[in-house]
C-alpha positions as CSV (number, residue, x, y, z in Angstrom):
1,X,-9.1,25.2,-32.3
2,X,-9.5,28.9,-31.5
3,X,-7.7,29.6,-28.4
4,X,-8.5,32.8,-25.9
5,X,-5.4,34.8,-25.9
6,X,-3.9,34.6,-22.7
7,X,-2.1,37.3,-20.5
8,X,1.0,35.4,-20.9
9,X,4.6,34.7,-22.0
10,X,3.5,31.0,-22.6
11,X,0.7,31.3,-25.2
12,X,3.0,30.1,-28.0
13,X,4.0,27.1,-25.8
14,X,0.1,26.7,-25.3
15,X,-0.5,26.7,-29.2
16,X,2.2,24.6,-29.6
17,X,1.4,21.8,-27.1
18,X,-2.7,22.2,-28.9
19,X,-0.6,21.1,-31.5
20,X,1.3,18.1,-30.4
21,X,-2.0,17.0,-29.0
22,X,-3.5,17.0,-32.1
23,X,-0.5,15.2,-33.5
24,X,-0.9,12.3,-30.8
25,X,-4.9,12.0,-31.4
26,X,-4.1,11.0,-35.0
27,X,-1.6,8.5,-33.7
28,X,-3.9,7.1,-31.2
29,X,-7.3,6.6,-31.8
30,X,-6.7,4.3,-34.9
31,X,-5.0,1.7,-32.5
32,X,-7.7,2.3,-29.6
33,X,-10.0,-0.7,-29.3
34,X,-7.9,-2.3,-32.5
35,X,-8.0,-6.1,-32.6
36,X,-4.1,-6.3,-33.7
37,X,-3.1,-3.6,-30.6
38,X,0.3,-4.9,-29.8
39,X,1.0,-5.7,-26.0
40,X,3.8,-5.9,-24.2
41,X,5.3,-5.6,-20.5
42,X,8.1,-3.3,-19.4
43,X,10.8,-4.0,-17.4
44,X,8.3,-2.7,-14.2
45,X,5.5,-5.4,-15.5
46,X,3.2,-2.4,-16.7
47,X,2.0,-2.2,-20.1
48,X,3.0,-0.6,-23.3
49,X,1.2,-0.7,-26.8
50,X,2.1,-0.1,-30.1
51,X,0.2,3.6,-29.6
52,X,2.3,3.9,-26.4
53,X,5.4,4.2,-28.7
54,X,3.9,5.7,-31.8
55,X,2.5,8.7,-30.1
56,X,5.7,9.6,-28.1
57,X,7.7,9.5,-31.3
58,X,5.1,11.9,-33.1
59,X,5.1,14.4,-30.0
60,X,8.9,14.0,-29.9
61,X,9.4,14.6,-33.6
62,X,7.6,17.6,-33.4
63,X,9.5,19.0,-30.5
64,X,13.0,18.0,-32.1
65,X,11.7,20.6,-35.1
66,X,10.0,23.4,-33.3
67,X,11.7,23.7,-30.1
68,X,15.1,22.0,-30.7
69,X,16.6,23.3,-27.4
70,X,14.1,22.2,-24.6
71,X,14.4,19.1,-23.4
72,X,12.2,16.2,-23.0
73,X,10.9,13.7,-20.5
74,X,8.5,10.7,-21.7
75,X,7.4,7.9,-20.2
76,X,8.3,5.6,-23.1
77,X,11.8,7.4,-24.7
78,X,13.1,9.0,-21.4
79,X,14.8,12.0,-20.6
80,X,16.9,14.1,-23.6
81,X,18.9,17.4,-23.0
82,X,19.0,18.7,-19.7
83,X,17.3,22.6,-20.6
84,X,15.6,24.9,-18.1
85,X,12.3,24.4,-20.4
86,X,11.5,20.4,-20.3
87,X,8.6,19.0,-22.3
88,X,6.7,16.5,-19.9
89,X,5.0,13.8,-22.1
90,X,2.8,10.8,-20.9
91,X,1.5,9.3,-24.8
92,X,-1.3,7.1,-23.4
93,X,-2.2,8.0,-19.7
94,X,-4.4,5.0,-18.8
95,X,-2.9,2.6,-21.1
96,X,-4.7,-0.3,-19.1
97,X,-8.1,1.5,-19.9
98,X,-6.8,2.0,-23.5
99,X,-5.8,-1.8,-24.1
100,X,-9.5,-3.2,-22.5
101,X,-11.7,-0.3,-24.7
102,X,-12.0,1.7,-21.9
103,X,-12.7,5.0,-23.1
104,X,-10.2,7.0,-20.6
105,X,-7.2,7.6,-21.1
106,X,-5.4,10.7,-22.4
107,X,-2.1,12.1,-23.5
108,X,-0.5,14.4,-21.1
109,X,1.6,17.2,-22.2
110,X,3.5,19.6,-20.2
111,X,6.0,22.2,-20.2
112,X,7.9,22.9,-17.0
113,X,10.2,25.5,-16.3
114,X,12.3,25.2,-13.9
115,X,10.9,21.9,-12.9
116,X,7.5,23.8,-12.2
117,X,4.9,23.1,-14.7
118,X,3.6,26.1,-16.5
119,X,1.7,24.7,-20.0
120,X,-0.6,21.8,-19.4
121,X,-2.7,19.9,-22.4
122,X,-4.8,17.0,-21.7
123,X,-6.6,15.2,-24.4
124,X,-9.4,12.4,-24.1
125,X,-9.9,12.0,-27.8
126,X,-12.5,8.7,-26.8
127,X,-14.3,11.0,-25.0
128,X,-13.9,13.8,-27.6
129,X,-12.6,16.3,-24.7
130,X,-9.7,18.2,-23.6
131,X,-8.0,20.6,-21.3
132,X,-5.4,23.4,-21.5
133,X,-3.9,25.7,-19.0
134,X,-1.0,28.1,-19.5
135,X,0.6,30.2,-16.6
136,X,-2.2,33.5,-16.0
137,X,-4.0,32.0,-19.0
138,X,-6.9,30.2,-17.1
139,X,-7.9,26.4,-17.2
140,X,-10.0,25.7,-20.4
141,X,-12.1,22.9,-21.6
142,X,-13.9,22.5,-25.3
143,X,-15.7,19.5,-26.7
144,X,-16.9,20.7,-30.3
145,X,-18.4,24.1,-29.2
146,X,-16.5,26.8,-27.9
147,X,-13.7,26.9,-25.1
148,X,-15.1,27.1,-21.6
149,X,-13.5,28.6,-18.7
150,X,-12.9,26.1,-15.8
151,X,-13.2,27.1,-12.1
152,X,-13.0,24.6,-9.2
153,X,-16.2,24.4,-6.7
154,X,-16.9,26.4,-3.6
155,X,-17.3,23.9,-1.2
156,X,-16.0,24.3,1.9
157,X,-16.7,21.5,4.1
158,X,-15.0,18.0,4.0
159,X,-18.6,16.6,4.9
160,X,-19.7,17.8,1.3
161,X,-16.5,16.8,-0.3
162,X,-16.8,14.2,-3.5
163,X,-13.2,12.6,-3.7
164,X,-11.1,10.5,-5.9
165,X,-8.7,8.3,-4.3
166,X,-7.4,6.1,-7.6
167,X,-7.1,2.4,-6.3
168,X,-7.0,0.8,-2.4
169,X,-4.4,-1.0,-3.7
170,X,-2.4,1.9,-4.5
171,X,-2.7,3.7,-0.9
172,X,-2.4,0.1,0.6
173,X,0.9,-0.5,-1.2
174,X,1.8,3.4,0.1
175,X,1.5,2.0,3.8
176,X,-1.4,4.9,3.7
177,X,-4.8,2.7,3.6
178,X,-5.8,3.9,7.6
179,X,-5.7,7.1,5.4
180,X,-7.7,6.1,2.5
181,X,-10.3,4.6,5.1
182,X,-10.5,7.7,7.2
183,X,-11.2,9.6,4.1
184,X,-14.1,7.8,3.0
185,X,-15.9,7.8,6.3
186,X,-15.3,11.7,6.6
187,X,-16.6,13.2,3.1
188,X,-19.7,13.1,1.3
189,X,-18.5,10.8,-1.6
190,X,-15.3,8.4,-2.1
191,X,-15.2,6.9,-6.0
192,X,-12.2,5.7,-8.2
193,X,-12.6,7.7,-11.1
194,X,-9.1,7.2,-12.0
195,X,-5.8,8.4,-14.0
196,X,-5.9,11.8,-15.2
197,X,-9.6,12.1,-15.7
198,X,-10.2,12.7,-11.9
199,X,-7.9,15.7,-12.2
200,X,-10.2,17.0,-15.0
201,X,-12.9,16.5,-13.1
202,X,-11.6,18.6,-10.2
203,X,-11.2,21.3,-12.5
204,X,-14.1,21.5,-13.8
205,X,-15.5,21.8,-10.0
206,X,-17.6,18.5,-10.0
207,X,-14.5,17.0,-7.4
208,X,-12.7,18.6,-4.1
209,X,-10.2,16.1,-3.9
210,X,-8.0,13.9,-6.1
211,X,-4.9,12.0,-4.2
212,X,-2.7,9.5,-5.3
213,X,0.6,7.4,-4.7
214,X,3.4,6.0,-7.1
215,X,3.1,8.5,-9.9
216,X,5.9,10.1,-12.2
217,X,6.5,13.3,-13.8
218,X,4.7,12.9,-16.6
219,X,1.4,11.2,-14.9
220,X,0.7,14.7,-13.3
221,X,3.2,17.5,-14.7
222,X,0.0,18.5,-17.3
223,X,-2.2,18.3,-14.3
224,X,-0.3,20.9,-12.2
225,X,-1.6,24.0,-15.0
226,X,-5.0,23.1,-15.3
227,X,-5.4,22.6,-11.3
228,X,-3.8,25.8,-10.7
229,X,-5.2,27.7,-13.3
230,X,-8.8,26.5,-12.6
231,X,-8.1,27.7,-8.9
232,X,-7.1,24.7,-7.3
233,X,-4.4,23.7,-5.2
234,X,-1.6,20.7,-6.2
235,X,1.1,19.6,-4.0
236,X,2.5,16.2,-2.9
237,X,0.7,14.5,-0.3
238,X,3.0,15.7,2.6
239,X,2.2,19.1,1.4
240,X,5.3,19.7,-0.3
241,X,5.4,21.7,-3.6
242,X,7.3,19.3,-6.1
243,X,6.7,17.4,-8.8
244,X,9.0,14.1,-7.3
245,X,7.8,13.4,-4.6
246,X,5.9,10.0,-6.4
247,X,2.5,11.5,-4.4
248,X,-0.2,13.8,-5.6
249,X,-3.0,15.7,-3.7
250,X,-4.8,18.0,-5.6
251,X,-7.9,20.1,-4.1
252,X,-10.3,23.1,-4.6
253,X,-7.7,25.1,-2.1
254,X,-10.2,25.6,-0.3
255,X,-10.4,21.8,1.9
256,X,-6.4,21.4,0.7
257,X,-5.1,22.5,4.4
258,X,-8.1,20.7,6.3
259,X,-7.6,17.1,3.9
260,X,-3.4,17.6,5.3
261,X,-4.7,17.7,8.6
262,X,-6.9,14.6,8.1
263,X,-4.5,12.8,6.9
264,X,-1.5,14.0,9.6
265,X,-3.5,13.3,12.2
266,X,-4.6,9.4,11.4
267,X,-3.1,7.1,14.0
268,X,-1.4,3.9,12.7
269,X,-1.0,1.2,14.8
């Protein structure tokens, strides 16, 4: 794939991480929908397949030759070297989707400096789509035709808003479902789109909110680029700019100060 050369420090990163995408589609889609995918549970009780682990070890084997002095953090292999430039990896974001024949799920690669995320590739090879973002390179998106610039959407009212808010179980299990309900009787539209996907879709403009509970580094460190780059706004649900906070709320900008306030000012009894 062709990129657009970016205004940027980070493009070589941004080929690079094009690249370890590529590397982790090969690995993946064989296994997706196979009828001898190998299950099992982690030590949490979430799943891991055999493409789980065979995808992190192809990004990682990659990174180990081309950038031998970052360090890592993946959801299946941990955390290696403790560098100012950290790759971010999530191999199968969605692996629930990805074990049923669900079509999304995505790998998630990232490159934070500094702990703030500044290269973001998402691929949804099932869907034959993907996402990049590099630091004053813009969000992009390309299906088999050429790259398109992403932007997020103008609206400007939290009675237009269509939002994504995951699971109820998840904001129930966050102590945060008077939140969740509040929400969906205040905006236009409430759906579960789920995983990364929603964050794609608020990229793209066709969402003004995407809020979640319970996630890691490497469930939204890809997301942080794209957002941003697209226009958006992504911060932890208390507002706070971090990537550990285990929250994400991610908006147009626009409705991001007016959804805090929504949220800030739901009584709890």
């Amino acid at each position: 794939m062709s990129l657009p050369r970016a205004a940027t420090d980070f493009h070589a990163d941004l080929e690079l991480a094009i690249a370890l995408a590529d590397a982790a589609d090969a690995q993946s889609m064989p296994r997706f929908d196979a009828a001898d995918l190998e299950v099992s549970l982690k030590a949490d009780q979430s799943h891991v397949t055999d493409a789980d682990l065979a995808t992190e070890r192809a990004i990682r084997d990659i990174l180990h030759a081309e950038r031998p002095d970052d360090g890592i953090l993946g959801e299946e292999y941990g955390t290696e070297g403790a560098a100012r430039r950290q790759w971010i990896i999530d191999p199968i974001d969605g692996t629930a989707n990805f074990l049923r024949g669900v079509p999304l799920w995505g790998t998630l690669i990232a490159l934070a400096v500094d702990s703030v995320p500044q290269v973001g590739v998402v691929s949804m090879p099932a869907l034959g789509r993907r996402w990049w973002a590099s630091a004053g390179g813009g969000s992009w998106t390309a299906t088999s035709g050429d790259p398109r610039r992403l932007s997020v959407s103008k609206v400007d009212s939290l009675d237009d808003a269509s939002v994504s808010f995951q699971s109820i179980a998840q904001w129930t299990d966050a102590g945060k479902l008077p939140e969740l309900l509040t929400l969906a009787d205040r905006v236009w539209r409430d759906r579960a789109y789920g995983d990364i996907f929603s964050y794609m879709l608020l990229a793209e403009g066709r969402l003004e909110m995407v809020a979640e509970f319970d996630v890691k580094e490497y469930d939204i460190a890809a997301a942080v680029p794209i957002v941003r780059e697209a226009g958006g706004r992504m911060t932890a649900f208390d507002g706070t700019q971090t990537l550990s906070a285990r929250s994400a709320l991610a908006t147009n900008g626009i409705l991001h100060d007016p959804f805090l306030s929504l949220f800030r000012d739901v009584p709890h009894s």
